[in-house]
C-alpha positions as CSV (number, residue, x, y, z in Angstrom):
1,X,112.7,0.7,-60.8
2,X,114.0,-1.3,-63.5
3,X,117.4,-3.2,-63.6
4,X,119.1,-4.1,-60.4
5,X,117.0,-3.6,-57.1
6,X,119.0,-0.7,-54.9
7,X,118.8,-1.9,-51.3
8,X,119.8,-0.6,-48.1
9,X,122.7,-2.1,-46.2
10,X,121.0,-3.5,-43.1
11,X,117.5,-5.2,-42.9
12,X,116.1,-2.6,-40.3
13,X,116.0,1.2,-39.9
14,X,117.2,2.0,-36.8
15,X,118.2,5.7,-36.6
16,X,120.0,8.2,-39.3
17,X,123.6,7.4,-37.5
18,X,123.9,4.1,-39.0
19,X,122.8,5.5,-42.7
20,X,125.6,6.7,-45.7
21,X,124.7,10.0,-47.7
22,X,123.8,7.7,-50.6
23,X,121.4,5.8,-48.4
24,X,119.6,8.6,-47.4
25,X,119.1,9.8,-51.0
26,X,118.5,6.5,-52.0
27,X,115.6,6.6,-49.7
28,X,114.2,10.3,-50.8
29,X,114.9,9.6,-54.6
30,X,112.5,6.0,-54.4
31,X,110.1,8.1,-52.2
32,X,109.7,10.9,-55.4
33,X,108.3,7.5,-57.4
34,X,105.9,6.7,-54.6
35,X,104.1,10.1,-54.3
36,X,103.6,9.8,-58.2
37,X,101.2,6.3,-57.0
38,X,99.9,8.8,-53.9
39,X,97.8,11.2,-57.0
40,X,96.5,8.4,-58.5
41,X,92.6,7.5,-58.4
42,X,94.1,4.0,-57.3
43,X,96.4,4.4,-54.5
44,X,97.5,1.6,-53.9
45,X,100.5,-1.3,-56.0
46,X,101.1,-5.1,-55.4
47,X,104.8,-4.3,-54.5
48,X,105.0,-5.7,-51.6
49,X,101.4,-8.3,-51.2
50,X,101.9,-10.8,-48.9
51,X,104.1,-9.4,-47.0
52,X,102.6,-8.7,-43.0
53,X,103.4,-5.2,-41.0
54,X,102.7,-5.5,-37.4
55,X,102.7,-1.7,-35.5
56,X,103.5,-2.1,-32.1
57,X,103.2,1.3,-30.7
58,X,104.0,1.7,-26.5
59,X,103.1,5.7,-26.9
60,X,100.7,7.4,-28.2
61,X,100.5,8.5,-31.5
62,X,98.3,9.4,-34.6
63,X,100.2,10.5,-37.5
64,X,103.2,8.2,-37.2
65,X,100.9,4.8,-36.9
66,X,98.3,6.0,-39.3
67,X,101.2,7.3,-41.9
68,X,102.8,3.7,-41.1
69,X,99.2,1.7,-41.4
70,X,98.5,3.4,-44.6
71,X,102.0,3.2,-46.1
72,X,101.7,-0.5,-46.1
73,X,98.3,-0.4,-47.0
74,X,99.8,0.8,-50.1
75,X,102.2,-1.6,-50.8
76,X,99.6,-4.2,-50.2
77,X,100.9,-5.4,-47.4
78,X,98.6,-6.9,-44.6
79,X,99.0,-4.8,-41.4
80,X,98.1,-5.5,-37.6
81,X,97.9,-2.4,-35.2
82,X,99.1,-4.5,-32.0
83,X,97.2,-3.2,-29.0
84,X,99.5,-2.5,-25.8
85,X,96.4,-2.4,-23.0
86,X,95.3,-5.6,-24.2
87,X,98.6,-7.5,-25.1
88,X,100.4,-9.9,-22.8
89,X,102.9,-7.5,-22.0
90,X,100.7,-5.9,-19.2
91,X,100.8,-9.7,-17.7
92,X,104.7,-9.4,-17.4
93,X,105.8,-10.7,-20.6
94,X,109.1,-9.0,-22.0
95,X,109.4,-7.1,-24.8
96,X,111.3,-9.1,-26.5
97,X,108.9,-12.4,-25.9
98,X,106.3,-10.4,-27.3
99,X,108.3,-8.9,-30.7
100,X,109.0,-13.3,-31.1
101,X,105.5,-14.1,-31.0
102,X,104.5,-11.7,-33.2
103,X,107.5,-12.8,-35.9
104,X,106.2,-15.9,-35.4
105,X,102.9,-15.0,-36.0
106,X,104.6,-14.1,-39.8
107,X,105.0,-10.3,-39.2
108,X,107.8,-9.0,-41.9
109,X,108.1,-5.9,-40.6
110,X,107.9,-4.9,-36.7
111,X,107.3,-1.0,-36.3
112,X,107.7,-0.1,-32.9
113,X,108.0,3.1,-30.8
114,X,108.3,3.2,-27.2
115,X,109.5,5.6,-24.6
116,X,112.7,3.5,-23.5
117,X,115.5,4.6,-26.2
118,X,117.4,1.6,-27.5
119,X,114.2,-0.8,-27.8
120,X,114.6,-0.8,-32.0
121,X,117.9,-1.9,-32.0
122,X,117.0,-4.4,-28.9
123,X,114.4,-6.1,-30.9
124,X,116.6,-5.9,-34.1
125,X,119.4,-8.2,-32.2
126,X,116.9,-10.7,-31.9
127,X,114.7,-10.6,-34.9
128,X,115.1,-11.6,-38.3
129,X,112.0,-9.5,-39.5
130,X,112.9,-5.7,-40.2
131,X,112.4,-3.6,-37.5
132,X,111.6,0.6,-38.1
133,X,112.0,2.3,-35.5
134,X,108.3,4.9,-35.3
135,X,110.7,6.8,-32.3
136,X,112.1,5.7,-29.3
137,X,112.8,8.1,-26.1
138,X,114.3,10.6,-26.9
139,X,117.1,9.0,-28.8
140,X,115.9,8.9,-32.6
141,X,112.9,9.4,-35.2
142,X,114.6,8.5,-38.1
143,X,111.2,8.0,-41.1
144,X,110.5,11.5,-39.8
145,X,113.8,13.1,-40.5
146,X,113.7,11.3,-44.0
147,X,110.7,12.9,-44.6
148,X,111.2,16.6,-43.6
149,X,114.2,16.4,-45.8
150,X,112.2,14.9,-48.6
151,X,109.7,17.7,-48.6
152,X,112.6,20.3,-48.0
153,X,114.0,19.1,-51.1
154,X,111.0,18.8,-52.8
155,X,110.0,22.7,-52.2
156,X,113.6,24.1,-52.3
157,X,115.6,21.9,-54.8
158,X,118.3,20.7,-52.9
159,X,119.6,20.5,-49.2
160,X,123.7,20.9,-49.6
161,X,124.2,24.9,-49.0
162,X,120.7,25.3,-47.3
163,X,120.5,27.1,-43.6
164,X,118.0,25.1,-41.8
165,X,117.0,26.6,-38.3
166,X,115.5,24.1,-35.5
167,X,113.8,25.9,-32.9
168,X,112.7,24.3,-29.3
169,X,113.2,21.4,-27.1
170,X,116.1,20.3,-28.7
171,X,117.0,18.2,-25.3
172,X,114.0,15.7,-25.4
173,X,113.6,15.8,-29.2
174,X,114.1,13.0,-31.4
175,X,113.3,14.7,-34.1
176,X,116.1,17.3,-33.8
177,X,118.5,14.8,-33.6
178,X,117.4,12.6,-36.8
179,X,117.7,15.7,-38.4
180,X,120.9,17.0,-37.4
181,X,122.3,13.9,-38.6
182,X,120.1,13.7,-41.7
183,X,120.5,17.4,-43.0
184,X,124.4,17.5,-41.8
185,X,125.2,14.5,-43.9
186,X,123.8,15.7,-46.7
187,X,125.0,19.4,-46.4
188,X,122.8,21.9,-44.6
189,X,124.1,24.4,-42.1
190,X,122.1,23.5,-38.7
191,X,121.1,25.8,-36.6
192,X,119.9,24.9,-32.9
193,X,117.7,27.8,-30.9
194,X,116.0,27.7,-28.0
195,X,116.4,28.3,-24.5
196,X,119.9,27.0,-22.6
197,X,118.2,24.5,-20.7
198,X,116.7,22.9,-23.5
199,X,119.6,22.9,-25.8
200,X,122.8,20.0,-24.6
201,X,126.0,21.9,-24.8
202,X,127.3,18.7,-26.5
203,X,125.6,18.9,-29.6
204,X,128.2,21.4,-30.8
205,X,130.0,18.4,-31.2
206,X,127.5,17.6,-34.6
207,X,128.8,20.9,-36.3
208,X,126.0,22.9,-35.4
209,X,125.3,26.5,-34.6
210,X,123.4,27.2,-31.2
211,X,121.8,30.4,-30.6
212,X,119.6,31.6,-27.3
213,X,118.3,34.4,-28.8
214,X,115.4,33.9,-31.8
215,X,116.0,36.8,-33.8
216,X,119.5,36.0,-33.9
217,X,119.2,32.7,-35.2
218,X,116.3,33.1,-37.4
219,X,118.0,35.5,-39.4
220,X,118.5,34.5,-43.3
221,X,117.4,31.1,-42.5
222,X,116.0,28.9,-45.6
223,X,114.1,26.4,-43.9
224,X,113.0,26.6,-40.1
225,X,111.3,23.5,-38.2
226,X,109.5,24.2,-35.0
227,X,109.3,21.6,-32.2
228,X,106.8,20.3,-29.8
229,X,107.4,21.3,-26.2
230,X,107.5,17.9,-24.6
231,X,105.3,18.8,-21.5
232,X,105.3,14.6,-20.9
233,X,109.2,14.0,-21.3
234,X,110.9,17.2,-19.0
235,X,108.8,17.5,-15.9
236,X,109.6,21.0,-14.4
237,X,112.2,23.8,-14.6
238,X,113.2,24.0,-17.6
239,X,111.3,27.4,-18.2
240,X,109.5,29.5,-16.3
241,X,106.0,29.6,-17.9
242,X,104.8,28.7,-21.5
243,X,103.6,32.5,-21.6
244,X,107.1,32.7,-20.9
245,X,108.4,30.1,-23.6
246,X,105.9,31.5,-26.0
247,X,107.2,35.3,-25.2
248,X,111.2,34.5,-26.0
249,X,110.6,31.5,-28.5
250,X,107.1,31.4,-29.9
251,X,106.9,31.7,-33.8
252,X,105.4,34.8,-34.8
253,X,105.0,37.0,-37.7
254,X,107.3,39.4,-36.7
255,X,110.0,37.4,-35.8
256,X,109.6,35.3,-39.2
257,X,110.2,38.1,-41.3
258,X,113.8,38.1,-40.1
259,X,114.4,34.8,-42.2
260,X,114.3,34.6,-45.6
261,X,111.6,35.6,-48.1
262,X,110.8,32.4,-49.7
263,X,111.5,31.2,-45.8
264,X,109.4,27.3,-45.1
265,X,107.9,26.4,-42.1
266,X,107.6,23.2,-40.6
267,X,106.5,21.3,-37.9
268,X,106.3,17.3,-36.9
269,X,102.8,17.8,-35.1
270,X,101.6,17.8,-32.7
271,X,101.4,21.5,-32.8
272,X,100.8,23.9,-29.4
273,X,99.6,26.6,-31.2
274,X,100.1,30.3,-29.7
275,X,103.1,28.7,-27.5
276,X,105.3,27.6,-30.2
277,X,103.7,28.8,-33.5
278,X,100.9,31.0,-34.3
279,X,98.0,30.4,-35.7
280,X,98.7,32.8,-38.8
281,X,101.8,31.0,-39.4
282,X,100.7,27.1,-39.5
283,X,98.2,27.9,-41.7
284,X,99.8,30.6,-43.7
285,X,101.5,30.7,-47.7
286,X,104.6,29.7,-45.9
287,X,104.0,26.7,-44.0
288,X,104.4,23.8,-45.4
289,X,103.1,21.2,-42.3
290,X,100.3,19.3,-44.4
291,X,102.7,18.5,-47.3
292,X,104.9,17.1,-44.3
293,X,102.2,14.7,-43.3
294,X,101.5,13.9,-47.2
295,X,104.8,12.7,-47.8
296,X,105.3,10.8,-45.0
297,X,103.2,8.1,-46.7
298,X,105.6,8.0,-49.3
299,X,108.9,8.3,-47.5
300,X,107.8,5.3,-45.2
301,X,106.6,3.1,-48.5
302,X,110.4,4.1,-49.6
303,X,112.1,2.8,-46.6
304,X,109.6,-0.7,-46.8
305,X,110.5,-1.2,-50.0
306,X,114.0,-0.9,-49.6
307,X,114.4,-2.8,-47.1
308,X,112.1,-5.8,-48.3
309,X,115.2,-6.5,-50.7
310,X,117.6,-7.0,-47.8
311,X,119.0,-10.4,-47.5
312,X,118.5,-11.8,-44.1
């Protein structure tokens, strides 16, 4: 990382939309120098000491904030994990009351999910500490489509050419639309499957493919990412049963053999296994779920980084 520092153009990660081809590799090539400190006996590099991280997370979650807490950790950055059941904001304080008393508390970077999409870019209008967004709604996860196409690279080579099949609940996903825009603008062909209630018509709009049928769309596929079904987010109707779900759109052996040979799996956890994927796949040669998780660490230390050099 010698000579001059490579930056990104704004002082917060909001969502893949607002990122340029260059930015996104940018981000995945300074992540490839990060795992390098991640198999060291001594994880961990001054890079960014003195520097605060404040997680304020309004939904649950385990990998995101623990991949984010240990991420800084790395840097050497100090990091609070804000509690929501015992902050203010149960006593009627607003959001944005509460992101200014934590700047002011000398946070440097605010990483926030919460179930309301636009709350990132909300806080980010008003802060002059970054803001990451950890996921928000069902509008974006943008460190998490930075990292499945960090690891996709990393096992396959490249992206540009690649078929890359996303297979679920594409409607209440932010991960499927992170990585629509992520893998699109750096050259995959997308491929959307999954039932027609869970797929929005206007997605075609993106350039995708959409198929209904699983063997149709899994066939020759390079990469294929399974989604969560988002019991919490769709309420009823969508599908019949999950036996149902599980019978048309499950991931099993059978139906994986119509992809590719050297075919990867993924998955952003948390995993429903024997609705979505089977057992024999998540923990078979070709899944590649764990490594996700792994580089998660790095991909997030990447964005930090990068955006540390911002001027604000």
């Amino acid at each position: 990382m010698r000579g001059e520092r490579k930056v990104l153009s704004s002082k917060d990660l909001l969502g893949i939309k607002e990122l340029s081809r260059e930015e996104i590799t940018l981000v995945l090539d300074t992540a490839a120098g990060f795992k390098d400190i991640l198999g060291r006996d001594i994880k961990k590099v001054p890079t960014l000491r003195g520097k605060t991280t404040v997680n304020l997370f309004f939904e649950p979650s385990t990998r995101t904030r623990t991949s984010f807490e240990l991420a800084a950790k790395r840097l050497s950055t100090d990091v609070i994990n804000f509690s929501v059941p015992t902050s203010s904001v149960v006593k009627g304080e607003s959001l944005v009351d509460t992101a200014l008393t934590v700047q002011a508390l000398g946070a440097d970077f605010i990483v926030i999910r919460h179930a309301s999409s636009g709350v990132p870019h909300l806080l980010a209008r008003h802060l002059h500490a970054s803001v990451i967004n950890a996921g928000d709604g069902t509008n974006e996860h943008p460190t998490q489509a930075l990292l499945d196409a960090f690891t996709i690279r990393e096992k396959k080579g490249r992206i540009a050419g690649l078929t890359v099949a996303i297979v679920g609940d594409i409607m209440h996903s932010r991960v499927a639309k992170s990585n629509i825009y992520c893998l699109k603008t750096l050259g995959a062909d997308v491929r959307l499957i999954g039932p027609p209630t869970l797929i929005p018509r206007n997605l075609r709009e993106t350039g995708v493919a959409i198929f209904h049928n699983m063997e149709d769309g899994l066939k020759g596929a390079d990469v294929l990412i399974m989604l969560r079904i988002q019991m919490e987010r769709q309420g009823k109707g969508f599908f019949p049963s999950t036996e149902e779900y599980a019978k048309n759109w499950g991931l099993t052996p059978e139906r994986l053999s119509r992809a590719k040979e050297d075919v990867i799996v993924m998955h952003p956890g948390p995993m429903n296994r024997g609705i979505e994927i089977v057992s024999e796949i998540a923990d078979g040669p070709k899944s590649v779920i764990l490594e996700q998780v792994t580089n998660g660490i790095a991909v997030r230390m990447s964005v930090m980084y990068l955006l540390s050099g911002v001027k604000r």
